[in-house]
ROLOVO-267957 format. One line per field, with one value per residue (C-alpha): residue number from 1; residue in three letters; chain; x, y, z. Coordinates in nm, 2 decimals. Example, Ala and Ser with C-alpha at 12.3 -4.5 7.8 and 13.67 -1.06 7.14 Angstrom:
% residues 2
i	[1/2]
aa	[ALA/SER]
ch	[A/A]
px	[1.23/1.37]
py	[-0.45/-0.11]
pz	[0.78/0.71]
//
This chain:
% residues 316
i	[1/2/3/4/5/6/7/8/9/10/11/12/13/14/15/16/17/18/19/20/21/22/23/24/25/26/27/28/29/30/31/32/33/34/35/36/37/38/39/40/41/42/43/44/45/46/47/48/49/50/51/52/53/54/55/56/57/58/59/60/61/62/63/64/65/66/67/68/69/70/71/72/73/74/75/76/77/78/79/80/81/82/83/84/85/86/87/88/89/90/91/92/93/94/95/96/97/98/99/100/101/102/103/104/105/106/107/108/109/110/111/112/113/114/115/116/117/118/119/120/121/122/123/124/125/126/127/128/129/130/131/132/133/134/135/136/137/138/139/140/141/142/143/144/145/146/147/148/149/150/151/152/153/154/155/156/157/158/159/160/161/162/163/164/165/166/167/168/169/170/171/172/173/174/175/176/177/178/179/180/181/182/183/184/185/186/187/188/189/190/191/192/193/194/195/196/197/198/199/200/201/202/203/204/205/206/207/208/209/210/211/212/213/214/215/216/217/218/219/220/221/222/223/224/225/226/227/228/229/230/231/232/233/234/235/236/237/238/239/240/241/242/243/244/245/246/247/248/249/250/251/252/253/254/255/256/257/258/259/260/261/262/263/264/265/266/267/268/269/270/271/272/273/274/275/276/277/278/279/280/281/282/283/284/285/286/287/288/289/290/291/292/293/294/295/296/297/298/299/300/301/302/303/304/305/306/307/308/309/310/311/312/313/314/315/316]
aa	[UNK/UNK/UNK/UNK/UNK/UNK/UNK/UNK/UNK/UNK/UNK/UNK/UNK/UNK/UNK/UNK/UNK/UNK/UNK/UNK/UNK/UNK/UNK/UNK/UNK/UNK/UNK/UNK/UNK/UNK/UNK/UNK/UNK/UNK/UNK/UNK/UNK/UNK/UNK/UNK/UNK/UNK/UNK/UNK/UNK/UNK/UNK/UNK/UNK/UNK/UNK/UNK/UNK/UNK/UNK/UNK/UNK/UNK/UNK/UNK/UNK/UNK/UNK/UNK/UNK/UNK/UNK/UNK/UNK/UNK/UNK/UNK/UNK/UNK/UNK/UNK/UNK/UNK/UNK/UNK/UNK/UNK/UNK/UNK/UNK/UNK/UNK/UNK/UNK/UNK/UNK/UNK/UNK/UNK/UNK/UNK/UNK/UNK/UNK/UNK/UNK/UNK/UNK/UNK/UNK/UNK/UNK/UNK/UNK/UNK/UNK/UNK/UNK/UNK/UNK/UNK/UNK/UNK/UNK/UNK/UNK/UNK/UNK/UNK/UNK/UNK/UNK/UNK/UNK/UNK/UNK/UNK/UNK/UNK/UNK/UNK/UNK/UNK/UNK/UNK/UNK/UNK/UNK/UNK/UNK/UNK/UNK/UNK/UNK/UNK/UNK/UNK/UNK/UNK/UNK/UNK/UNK/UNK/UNK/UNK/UNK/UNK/UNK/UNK/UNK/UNK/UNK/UNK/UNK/UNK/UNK/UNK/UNK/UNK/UNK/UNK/UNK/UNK/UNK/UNK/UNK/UNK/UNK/UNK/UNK/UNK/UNK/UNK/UNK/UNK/UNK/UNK/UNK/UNK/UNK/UNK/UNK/UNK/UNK/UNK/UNK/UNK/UNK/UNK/UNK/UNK/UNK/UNK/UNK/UNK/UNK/UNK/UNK/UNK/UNK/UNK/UNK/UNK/UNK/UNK/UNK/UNK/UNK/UNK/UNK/UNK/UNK/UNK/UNK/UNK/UNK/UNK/UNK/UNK/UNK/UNK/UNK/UNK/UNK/UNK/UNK/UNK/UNK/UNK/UNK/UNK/UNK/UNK/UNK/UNK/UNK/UNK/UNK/UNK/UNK/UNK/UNK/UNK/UNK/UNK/UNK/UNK/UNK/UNK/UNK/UNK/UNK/UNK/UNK/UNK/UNK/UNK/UNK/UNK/UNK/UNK/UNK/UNK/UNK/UNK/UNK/UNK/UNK/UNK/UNK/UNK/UNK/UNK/UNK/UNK/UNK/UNK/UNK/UNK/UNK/UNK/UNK/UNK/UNK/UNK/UNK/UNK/UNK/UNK/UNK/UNK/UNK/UNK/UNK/UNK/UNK/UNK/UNK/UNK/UNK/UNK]
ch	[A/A/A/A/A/A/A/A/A/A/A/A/A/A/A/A/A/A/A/A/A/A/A/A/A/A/A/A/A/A/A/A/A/A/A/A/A/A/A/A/A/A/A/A/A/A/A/A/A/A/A/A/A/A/A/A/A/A/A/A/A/A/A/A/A/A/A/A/A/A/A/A/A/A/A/A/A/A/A/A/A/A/A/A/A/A/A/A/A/A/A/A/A/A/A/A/A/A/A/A/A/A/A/A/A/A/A/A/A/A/A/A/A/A/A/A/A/A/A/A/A/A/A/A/A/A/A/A/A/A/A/A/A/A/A/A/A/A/A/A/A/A/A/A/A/A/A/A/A/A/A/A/A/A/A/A/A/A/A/A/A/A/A/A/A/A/A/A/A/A/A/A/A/A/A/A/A/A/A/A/A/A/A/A/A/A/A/A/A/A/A/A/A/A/A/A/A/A/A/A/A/A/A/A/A/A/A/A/A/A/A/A/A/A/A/A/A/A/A/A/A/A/A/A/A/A/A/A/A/A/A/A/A/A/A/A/A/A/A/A/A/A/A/A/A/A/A/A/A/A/A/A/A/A/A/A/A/A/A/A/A/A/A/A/A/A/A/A/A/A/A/A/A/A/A/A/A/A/A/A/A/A/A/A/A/A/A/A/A/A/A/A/A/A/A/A/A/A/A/A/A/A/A/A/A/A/A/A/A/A/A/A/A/A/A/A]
px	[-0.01/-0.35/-0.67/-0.98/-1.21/-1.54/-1.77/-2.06/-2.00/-1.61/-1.32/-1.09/-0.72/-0.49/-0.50/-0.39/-0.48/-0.86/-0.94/-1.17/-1.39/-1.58/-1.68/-1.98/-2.03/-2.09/-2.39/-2.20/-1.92/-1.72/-1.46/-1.27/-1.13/-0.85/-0.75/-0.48/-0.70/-0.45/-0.32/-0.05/-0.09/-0.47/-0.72/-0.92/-1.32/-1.51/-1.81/-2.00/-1.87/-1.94/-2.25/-2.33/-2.54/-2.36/-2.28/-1.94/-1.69/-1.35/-1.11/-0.73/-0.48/-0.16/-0.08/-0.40/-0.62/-1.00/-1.27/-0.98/-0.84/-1.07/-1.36/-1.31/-1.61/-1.99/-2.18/-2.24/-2.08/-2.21/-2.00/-1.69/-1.45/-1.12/-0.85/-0.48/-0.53/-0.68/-0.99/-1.17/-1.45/-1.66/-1.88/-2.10/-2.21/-2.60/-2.67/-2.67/-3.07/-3.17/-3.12/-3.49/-3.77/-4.02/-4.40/-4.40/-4.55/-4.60/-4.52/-4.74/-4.59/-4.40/-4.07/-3.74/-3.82/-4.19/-4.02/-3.77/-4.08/-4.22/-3.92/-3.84/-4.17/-4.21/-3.88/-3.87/-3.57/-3.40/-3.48/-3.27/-3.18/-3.23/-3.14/-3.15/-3.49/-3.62/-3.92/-4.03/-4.28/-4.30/-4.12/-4.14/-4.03/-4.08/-3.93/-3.64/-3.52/-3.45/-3.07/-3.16/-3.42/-3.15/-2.91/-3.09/-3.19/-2.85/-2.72/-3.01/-2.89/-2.55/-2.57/-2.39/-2.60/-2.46/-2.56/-2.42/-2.61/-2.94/-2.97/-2.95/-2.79/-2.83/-2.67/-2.56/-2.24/-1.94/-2.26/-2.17/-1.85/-1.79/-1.38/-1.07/-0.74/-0.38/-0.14/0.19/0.44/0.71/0.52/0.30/0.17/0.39/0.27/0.13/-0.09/-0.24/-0.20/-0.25/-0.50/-0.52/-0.90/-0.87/-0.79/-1.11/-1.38/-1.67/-2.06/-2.28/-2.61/-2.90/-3.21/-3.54/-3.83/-4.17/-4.46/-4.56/-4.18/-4.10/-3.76/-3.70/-3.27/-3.04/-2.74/-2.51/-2.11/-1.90/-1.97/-1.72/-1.54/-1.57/-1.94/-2.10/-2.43/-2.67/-3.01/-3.25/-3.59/-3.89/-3.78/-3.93/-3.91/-3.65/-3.53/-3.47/-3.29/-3.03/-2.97/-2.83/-2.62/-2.50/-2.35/-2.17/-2.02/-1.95/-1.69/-1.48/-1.45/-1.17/-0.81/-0.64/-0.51/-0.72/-0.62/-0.55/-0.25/-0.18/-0.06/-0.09/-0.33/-0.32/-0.46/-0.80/-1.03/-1.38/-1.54/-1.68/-1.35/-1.19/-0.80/-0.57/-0.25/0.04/0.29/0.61/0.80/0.51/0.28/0.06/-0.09/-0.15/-0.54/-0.86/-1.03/-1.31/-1.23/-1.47/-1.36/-1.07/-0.95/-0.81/-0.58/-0.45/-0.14/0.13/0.33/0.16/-0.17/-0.26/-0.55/-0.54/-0.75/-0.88/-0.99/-1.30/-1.30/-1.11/-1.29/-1.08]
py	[1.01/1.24/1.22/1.38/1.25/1.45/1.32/1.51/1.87/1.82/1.74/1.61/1.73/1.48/1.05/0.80/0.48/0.40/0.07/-0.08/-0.40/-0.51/-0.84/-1.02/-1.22/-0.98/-0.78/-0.43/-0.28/-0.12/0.13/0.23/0.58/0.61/0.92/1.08/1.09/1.38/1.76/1.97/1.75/1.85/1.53/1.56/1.60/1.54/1.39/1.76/1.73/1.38/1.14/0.84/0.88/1.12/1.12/0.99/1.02/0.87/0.91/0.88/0.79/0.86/1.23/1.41/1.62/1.68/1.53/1.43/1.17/0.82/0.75/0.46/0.45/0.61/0.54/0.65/0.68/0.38/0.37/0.59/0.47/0.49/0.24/0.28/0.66/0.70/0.77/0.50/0.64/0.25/0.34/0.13/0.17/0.19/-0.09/0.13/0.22/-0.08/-0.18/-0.10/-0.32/-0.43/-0.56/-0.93/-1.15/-1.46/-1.53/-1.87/-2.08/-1.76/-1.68/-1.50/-1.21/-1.18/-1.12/-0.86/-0.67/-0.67/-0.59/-0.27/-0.13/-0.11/0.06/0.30/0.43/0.10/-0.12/-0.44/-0.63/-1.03/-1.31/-1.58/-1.75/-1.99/-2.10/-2.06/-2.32/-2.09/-1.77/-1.56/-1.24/-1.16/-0.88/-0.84/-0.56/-0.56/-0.60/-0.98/-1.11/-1.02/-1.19/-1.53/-1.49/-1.45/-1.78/-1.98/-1.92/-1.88/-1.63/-1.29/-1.03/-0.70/-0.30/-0.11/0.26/0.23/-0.07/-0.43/-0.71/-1.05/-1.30/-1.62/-1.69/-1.60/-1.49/-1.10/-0.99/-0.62/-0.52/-0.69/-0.63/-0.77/-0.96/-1.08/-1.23/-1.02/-0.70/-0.58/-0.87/-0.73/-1.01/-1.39/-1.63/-1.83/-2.25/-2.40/-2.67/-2.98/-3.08/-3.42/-3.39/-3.18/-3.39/-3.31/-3.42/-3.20/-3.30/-3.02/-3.11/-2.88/-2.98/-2.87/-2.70/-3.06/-3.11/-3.37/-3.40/-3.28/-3.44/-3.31/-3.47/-3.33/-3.37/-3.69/-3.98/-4.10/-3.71/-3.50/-3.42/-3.15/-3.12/-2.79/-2.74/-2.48/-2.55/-2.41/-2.49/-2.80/-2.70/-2.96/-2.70/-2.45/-2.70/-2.83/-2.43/-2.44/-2.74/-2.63/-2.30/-2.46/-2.70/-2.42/-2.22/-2.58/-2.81/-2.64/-2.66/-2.36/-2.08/-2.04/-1.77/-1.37/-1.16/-0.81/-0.54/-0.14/0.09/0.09/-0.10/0.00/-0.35/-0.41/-0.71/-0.87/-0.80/-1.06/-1.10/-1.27/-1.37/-1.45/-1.61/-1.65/-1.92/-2.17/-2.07/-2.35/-2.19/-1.83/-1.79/-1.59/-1.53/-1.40/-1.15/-1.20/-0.91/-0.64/-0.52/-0.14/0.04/0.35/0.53/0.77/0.43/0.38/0.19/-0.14/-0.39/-0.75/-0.91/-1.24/-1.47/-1.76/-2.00/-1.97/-1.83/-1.95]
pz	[0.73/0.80/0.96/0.96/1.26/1.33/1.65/1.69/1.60/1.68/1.48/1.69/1.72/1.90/1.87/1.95/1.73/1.56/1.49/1.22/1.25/0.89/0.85/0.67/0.93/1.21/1.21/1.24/1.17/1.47/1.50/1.85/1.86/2.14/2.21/2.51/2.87/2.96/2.80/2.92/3.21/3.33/3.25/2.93/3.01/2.69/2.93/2.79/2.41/2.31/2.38/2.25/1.97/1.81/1.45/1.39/1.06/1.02/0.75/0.73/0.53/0.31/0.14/0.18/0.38/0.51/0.27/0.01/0.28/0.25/0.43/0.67/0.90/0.94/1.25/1.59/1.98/2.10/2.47/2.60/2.86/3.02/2.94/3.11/3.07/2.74/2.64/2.43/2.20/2.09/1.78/1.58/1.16/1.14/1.32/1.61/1.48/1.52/1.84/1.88/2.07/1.88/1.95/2.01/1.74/1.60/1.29/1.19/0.85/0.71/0.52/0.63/0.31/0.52/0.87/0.75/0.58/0.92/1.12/0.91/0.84/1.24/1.27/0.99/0.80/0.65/0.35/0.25/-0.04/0.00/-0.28/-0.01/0.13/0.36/0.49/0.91/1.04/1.32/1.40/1.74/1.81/2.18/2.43/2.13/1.92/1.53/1.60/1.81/1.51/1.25/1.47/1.48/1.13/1.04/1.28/1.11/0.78/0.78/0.53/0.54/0.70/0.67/0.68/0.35/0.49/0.63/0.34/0.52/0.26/0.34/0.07/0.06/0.11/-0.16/-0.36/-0.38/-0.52/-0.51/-0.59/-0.63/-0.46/-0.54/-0.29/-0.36/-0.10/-0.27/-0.28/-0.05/0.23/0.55/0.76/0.67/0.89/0.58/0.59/0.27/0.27/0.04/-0.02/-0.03/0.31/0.41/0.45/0.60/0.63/0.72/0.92/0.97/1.17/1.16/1.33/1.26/1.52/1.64/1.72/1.45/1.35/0.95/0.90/0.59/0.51/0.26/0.22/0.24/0.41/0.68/0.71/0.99/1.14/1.21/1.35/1.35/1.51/1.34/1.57/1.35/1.05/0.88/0.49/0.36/0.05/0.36/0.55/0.29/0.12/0.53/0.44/0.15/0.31/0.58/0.29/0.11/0.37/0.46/0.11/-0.10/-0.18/-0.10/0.18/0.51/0.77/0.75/0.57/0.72/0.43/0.45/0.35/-0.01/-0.16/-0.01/0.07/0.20/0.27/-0.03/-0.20/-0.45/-0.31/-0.55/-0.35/-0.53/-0.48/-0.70/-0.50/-0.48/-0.80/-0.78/-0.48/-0.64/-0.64/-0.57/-0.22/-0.10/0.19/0.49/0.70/0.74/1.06/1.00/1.21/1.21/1.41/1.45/1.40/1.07/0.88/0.82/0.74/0.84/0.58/0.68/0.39/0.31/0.07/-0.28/-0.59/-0.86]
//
């Protein structure tokens, strides 16, 4: 076991645990550095060292050193704070830039490709990659910064909004598939919290209601009548295509037969979020099959490495 953890223009010598948050459904990813708040018994000031801000690069892992280890994390020191006599170093990935105001504005009968133009040609730095569209009747931004109209762009679609660099990706869901990882009950999955789930008893029906500038009420149903309901609100939004792509997404993460929950395994093998994860099992092979990984918690100790992968709906 190895790291190599450089905050600013330090590399630091002594930890305690790092933790690693990824997940297409959060905005940023996050990493906490922990590190002793005492040594040779006189209290650790790094106060003068480290700021937030500063440039921060994590890698660790199994048999290797410096740039040879993996790299884990890339952001910046967002907070720093005392915790039971550690130090806790909070960063954040890129997002960190965009937590800048913007000018208010109105956007009048526009679309969500339109208002991400607008958003990163006023901060600078960033570009993104979109496949998924909708239409606004009306869209405000007003005393906000980038990171709070990505936010609501993000809960109106239900789409995975994500920073890869200084490029912003925002997919539908299950629609990008980067690698794919192996999992097998016998092999390497050191801890289980997956249910298996029969489809036929998942129903659901989905209701979506819009309303337009005048305030009239736009409804999409989709799913299967009699299941279980659920209801979203998405206020300025009236186009009825918009309104049931939104439908179809939250359909999309519920109707399937197959595992739901998180499996924790070691380092290796190495898994992001967008990851394929085919879990096997040889005791019940009717339920071996192919996930989609929706985020990967990382942590890393003297006790040892692991990444609770949590799982969305089954691929094939």
């Amino acid at each position: 076991m190895n790291f190599d953890i450089q905050i600013g223009g330090y590399r630091l010598q002594m930890l305690e645990s790092v933790t690693i948050k990824k997940s297409v459904e959060s905005l940023s990813d996050t990493a906490v550095i922990t590190i002793p708040g005492t040594t040779y018994n006189r209290a650790l000031e790094i106060e003068d060292k480290i700021s937030p801000g500063d440039r921060v690069q994590v890698r660790f892992g199994y048999d290797a050193t410096g740039e040879d280890l993996p790299l884990e994390f890339l952001g910046y020191v967002e907070t720093i704070s005392t915790d039971n006599g550690s130090i806790r170093i909070n960063c954040e990935d890129e997002m960190y830039n965009l937590r800048k105001d913007l000018q208010d504005k109105a956007f009048q009968n526009t679309t969500l490709k339109d208002i991400l133009k607008h958003v990163f040609s006023e901060i600078g730095g960033f570009d993104f990659v979109c496949d998924y569209d909708l239409k606004y009747d009306k869209f405000v931004i007003h005393n906000a910064t980038a990171f709070d109209v990505l936010k609501k762009l993000q809960e109106d679609t239900g789409a995975n909004v994500y920073l890869k660099g200084t490029t912003l990706h925002l997919h539908p869901q299950y629609s990008e598939l980067a690698g794919k990882v192996i999992y097998d009950f016998a092999r390497n999955i050191e801890k289980s919290d997956l249910k298996y789930m029969d489809e036929k008893k998942r129903k659901f029906q989905v209701v979506v209601e819009g309303t337009d500038q005048k305030g009239k009420v736009v409804k999409v149903v989709k799913g299967t009548p009699g299941g279980d309901k659920l209801t979203f609100k998405r206020p300025g939004i009236a186009d009825k295509e918009s309104l049931e792509k939104i439908a179809e997404e939250q359909l999309k993460i519920r109707s399937y037969s197959g595992y739901e929950g998180n499996l924790t395994g070691w380092l290796i093998p190495e898994v992001e979020p967008t990851f394929q994860a085919e879990i096997r099992d040889q005791d019940y092979e009717y339920k071996t099959g192919t996930y989609y990984v929706i985020s990967v918690e990382t942590s890393f100790s003297e006790r040892g490495g692991s990444r609770k992968v949590t799982i969305g709906k089954k691929i094939s």
